[in-house]
DRENTOR-724787 format. One record per residue (C-alpha): residue in three letters; z negated, x negated, y. Coordinates in steps of 0.2 Angstrom, whole numbers, padded with zeros to 4 digits, always signed. Last residue first. Example, Ala and Ser with C-alpha at 12.3 -4.5 7.8 and 13.67 -1.06 7.14 Angstrom:
<nodes>
SER-0036-0068-0005/ALA-0039-0062-0022/
</nodes>
This chain:
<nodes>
UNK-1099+0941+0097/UNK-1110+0952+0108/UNK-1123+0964+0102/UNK-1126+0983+0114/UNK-1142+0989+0105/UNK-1147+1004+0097/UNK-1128+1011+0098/UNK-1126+0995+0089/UNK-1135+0999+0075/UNK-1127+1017+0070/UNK-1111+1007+0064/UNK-1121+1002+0048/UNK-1127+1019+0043/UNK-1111+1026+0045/UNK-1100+1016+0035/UNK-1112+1024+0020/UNK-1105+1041+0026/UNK-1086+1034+0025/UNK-1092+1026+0008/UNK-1098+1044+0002/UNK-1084+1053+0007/UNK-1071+1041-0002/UNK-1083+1041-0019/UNK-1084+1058-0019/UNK-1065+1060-0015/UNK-1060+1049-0028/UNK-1042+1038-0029/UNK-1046+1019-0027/UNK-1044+1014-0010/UNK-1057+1015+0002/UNK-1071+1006-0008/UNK-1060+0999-0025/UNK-1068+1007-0040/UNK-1079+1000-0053/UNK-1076+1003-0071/UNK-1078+0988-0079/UNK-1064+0977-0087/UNK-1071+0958-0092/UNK-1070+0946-0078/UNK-1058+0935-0071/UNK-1043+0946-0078/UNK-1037+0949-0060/UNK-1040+0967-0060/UNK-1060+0966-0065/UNK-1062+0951-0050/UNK-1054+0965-0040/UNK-1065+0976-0042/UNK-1081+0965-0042/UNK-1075+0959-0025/UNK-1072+0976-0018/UNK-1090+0982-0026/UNK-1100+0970-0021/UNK-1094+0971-0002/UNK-1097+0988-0003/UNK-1113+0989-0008/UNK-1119+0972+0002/UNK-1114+0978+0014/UNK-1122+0995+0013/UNK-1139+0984+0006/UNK-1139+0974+0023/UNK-1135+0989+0035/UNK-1151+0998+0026/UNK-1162+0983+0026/UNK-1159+0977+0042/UNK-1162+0996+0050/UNK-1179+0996+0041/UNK-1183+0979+0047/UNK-1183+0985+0065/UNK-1168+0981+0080/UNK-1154+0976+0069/UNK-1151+0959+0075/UNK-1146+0951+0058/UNK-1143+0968+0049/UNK-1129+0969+0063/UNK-1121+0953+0059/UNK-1122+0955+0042/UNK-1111+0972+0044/UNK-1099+0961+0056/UNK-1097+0948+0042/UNK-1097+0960+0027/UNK-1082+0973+0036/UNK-1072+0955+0043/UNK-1072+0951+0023/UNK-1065+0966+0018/UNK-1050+0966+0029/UNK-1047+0948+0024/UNK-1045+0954+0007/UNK-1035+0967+0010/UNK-1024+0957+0020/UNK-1024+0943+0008/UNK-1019+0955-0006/UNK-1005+0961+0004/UNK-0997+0942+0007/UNK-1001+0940-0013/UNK-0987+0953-0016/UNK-0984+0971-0006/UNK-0980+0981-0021/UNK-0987+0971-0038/UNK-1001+0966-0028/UNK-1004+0984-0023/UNK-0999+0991-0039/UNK-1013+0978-0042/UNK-1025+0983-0031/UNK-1025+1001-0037/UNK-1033+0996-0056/UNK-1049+1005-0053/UNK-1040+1022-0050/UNK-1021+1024-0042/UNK-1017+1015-0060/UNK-1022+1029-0070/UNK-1017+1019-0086/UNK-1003+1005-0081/UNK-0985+1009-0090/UNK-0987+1025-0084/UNK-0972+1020-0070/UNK-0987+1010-0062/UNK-0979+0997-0070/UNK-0963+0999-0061/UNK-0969+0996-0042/UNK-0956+1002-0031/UNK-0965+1011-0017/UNK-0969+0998-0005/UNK-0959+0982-0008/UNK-0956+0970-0025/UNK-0971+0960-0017/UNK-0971+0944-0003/UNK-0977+0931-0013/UNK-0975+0936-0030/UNK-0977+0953-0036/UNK-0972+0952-0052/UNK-0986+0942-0058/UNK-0999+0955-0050/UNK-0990+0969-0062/UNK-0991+0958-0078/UNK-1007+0955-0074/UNK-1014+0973-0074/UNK-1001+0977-0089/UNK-1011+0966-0098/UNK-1028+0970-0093/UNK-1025+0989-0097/UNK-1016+0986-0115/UNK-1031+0975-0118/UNK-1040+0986-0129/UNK-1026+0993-0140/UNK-1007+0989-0138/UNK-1010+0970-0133/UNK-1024+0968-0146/UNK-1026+0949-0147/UNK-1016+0947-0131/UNK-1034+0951-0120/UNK-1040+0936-0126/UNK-1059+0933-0118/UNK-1056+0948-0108/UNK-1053+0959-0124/UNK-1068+0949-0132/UNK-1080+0955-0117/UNK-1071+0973-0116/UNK-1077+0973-0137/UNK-1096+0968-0134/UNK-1096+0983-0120/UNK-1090+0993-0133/UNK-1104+0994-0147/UNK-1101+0979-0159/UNK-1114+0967-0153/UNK-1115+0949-0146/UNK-1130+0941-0147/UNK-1131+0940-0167/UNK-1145+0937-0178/UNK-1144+0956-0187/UNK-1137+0964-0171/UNK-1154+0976-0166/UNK-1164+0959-0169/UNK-1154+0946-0160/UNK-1148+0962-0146/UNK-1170+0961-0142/UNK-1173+0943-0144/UNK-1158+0941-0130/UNK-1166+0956-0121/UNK-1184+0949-0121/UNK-1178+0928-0116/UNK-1167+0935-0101/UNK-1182+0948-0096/UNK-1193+0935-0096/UNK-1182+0921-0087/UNK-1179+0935-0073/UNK-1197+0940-0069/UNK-1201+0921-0068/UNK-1185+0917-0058/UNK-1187+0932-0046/UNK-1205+0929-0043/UNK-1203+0911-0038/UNK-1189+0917-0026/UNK-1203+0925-0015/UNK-1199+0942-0007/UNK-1196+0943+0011/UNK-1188+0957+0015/UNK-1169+0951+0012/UNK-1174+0944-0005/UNK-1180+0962-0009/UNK-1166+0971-0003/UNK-1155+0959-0011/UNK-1162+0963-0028/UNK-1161+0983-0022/UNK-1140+0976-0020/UNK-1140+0969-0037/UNK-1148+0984-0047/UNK-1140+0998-0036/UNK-1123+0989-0040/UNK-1127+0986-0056/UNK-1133+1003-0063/UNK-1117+1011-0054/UNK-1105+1000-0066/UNK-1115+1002-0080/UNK-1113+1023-0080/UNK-1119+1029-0097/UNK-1124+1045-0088/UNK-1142+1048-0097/UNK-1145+1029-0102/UNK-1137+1019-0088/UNK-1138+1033-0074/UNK-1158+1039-0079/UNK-1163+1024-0084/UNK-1159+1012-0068/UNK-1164+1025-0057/UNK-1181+1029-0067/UNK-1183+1010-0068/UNK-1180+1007-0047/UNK-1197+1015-0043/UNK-1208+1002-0053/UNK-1196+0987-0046/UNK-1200+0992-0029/UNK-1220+0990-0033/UNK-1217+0976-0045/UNK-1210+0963-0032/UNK-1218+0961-0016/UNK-1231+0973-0018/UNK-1237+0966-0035/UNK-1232+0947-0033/UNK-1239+0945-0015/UNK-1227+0940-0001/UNK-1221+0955+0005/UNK-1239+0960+0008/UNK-1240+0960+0027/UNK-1242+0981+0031/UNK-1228+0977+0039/UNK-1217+0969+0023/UNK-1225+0983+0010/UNK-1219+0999+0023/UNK-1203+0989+0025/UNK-1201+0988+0008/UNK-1205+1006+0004/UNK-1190+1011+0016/UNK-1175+1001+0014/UNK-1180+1006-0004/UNK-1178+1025+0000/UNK-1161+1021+0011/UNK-1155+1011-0002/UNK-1158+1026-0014/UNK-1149+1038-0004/UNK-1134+1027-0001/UNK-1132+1021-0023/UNK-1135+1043-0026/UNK-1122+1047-0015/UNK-1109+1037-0027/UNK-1122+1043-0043/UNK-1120+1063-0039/UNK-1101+1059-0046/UNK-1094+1080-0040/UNK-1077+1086-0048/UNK-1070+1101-0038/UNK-1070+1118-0042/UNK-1084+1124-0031/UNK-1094+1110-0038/UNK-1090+1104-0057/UNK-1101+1090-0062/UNK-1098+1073-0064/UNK-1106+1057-0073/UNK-1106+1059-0090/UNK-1097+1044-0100/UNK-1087+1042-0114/UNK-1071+1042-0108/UNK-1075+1060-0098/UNK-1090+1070-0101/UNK-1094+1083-0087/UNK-1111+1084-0083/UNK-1125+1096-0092/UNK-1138+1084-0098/UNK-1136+1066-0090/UNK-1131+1076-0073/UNK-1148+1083-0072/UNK-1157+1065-0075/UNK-1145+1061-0059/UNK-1151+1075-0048/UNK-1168+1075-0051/UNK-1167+1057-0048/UNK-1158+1061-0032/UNK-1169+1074-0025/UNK-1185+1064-0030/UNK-1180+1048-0020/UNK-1174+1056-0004/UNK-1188+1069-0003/UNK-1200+1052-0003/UNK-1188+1045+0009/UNK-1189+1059+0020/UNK-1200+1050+0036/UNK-1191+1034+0033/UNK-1172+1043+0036/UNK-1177+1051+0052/UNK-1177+1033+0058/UNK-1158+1033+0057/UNK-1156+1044+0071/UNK-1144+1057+0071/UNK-1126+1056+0080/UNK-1118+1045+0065/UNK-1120+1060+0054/UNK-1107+1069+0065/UNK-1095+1057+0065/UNK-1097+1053+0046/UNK-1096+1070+0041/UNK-1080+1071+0049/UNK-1072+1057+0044/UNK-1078+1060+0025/UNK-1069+1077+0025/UNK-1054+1069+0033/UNK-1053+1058+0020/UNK-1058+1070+0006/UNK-1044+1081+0011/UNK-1030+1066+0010/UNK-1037+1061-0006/UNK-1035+1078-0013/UNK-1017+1082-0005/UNK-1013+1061-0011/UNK-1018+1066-0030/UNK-1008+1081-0030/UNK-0993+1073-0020/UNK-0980+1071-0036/UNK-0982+1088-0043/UNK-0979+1091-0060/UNK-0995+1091-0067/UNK-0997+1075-0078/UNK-0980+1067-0076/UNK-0979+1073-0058/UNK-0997+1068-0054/UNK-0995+1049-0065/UNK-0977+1046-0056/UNK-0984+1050-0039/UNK-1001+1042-0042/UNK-0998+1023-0036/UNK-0989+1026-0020/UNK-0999+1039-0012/UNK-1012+1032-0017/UNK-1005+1015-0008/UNK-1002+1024+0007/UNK-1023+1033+0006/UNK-1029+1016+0005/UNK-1020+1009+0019/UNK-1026+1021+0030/UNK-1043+1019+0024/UNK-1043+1002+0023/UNK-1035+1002+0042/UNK-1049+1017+0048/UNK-1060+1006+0040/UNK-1057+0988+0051/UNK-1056+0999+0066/UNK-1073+1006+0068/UNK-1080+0992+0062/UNK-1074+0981+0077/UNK-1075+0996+0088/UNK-1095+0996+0085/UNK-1098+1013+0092/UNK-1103+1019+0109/UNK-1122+1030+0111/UNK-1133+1043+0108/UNK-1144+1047+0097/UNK-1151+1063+0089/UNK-1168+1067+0081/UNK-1175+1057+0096/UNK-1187+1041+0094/UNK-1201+1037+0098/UNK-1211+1021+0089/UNK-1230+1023+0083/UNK-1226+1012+0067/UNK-1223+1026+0055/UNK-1210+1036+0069/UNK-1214+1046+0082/UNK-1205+1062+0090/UNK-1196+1065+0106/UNK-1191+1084+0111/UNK-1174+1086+0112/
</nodes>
């Protein structure tokens, strides 16, 4: 394969090869393995209620891992660098894709985030949160080597320009908060990571703060809180018991799940509230059938799990060998990370109910697929450069 150059002069070849990182390697085959248990375990009573079958969810799941395996393996064998050159294909094909969604997706819960692919339910926005760190991994690079990381309209208003059509077209076209947050925070990361000064993050943060309070004052009649249903999750988390068969039905039965569990769990399989007593609890509110089943000793492993997949993954954006390669593994961390911790912050009652899923374990094959494919672009790294512990 003949060698071609990258933006700074660099070879590099269209494929790579090389060993993986075994430390990574392992830690999400567990997650995923133990994902695709506790699927099984949380959805049977919902799948044979709903369609009289007690493995559909676990079939699907099941596909989507191997699927996702697959393409990561084979994904894994071309060269990052190839991502730089398309970022500008990157960019367009996703926002064309999420504004596209906004119009003829699927609604569901008052939301439209999916579209029907083949017969199978599509979320652009999971492939979308990859594709758009790759694209900022990108332009702040470009901005840090051409030595104007530091200015206030390179540094900071130049990657914030590009991340308002993102931030529009899934928050206002798709009604999707969850996604909007995690691209916002992990872009933000992005930015700190490159180089970008604090002072602009704090005078850029104090005026937006002080526009979108005087902005819900006005639209709320002197109030901060409103009446649209993000104001209600806040007051169902602030006292979920005040509407126990309404709004904090969810919460409740969360808790009451993870109470039960103890230390040690009721045992695999014999969790009662996900007997429909937890809404779609092999979704966002897996981790506590899981607390429920395998008690606080399961939520530690999970847990610990986790955390060994953000150490090792800072690890390689520390000695990634360009800044490109940093920004990617760093914002994939920090994607997954965020999520898991958001999660289960959500399931614990710590912070009001948002639709985030649990990376490996909550039932969706896009999402599934498209963090196997996101593990990709972190274990790539070491078949750069050999790193010791």
């Amino acid at each position: 394969m003949a060698k071609k150059k990258t933006q700074k002069g660099k070879k590099f070849n269209l494929f790579t090869k090389g060993s993986v990182d075994y430390i990574i390697w392992i830690t999400v085959m567990i997650l995923v393995a133990f994902g695709l248990i506790m699927v099984l375990s949380a959805s049977s009573p919902s799948a044979l209620s709903e369609t009289g079958d007690s493995y559909k969810y676990i079939k699907k799941q099941a596909i989507s891992a191997v699927l996702g395996l697959i393409v990561m393996m084979a994904c894994s064998k071309v060269d990052y660098h190839i991502f730089r050159k398309l970022k500008w294909l990157i960019y367009i094909v996703f926002i064309a894709l999420l504004v596209l969604v906004g119009f003829v997706g699927i609604d569901a819960g008052g939301a439209r985030r999916w579209i029907i692919i083949a017969g199978f339910n599509f979320q652009p926005s999971e492939f979308a949160k990859i594709g758009f760190i790759l694209f900022f991994a990108s332009i702040l690079s470009d901005v840090k080597e051409h030595g104007k990381m530091k200015t206030y309209k390179y540094g900071f208003i130049y990657p914030i320009i590009f991340m308002i059509p993102i931030v529009g077209a899934i928050l206002i076209l798709q009604n999707h908060f969850s996604a909007t947050f995690i691209i916002t925070v992990v872009t933000v990361v992005q930015m700190f990571v490159a180089g970008t000064k604090m002072t602009h993050f704090l005078l850029t943060g104090l005026i937006a703060g002080v526009c979108g309070v005087g902005a819900l004052m006005v639209k709320n009649g002197g109030s901060t809180l409103g009446t649209d249903f993000r104001s209600s999750r806040i007051q169902t988390w602030l006292d979920p018991f005040s509407d126990p068969t309404g709004d904090g039905w969810q919460i409740i039965q969360s808790l009451y799940a993870i109470g039960s569990g103890g230390l040690f769990g009721v045992g695999l399989g014999n969790s009662k509230q996900k007997y429909l007593y937890l809404p779609e609890p092999h979704n966002d509110f897996i981790f506590s059938v899981l607390a429920e089943e395998l008690g606080f000793v399961g939520c530690v492993a999970v847990i610990v799990l986790f955390t060994i997949f953000v150490w090792r993954g800072v690890i390689i954006a520390m000695r990634a060998e360009d800044n490109f390669g940093c920004l990617i593994a760093i914002g994939i961390v920090t994607m997954l990370g965020l999520q898991a911790m958001v999660n289960i912050a959500v399931v614990t009652g710590t912070i009001p109910v948002t639709g985030m899923p649990l990376p490996f374990f909550s039932y969706g094959g896009t999402s599934l697929i498209a963090n196997l494919i996101a593990v990709r672009n972190i274990a790539e790294y070491f078949k750069k450069r050999k790193l010791d512990d």
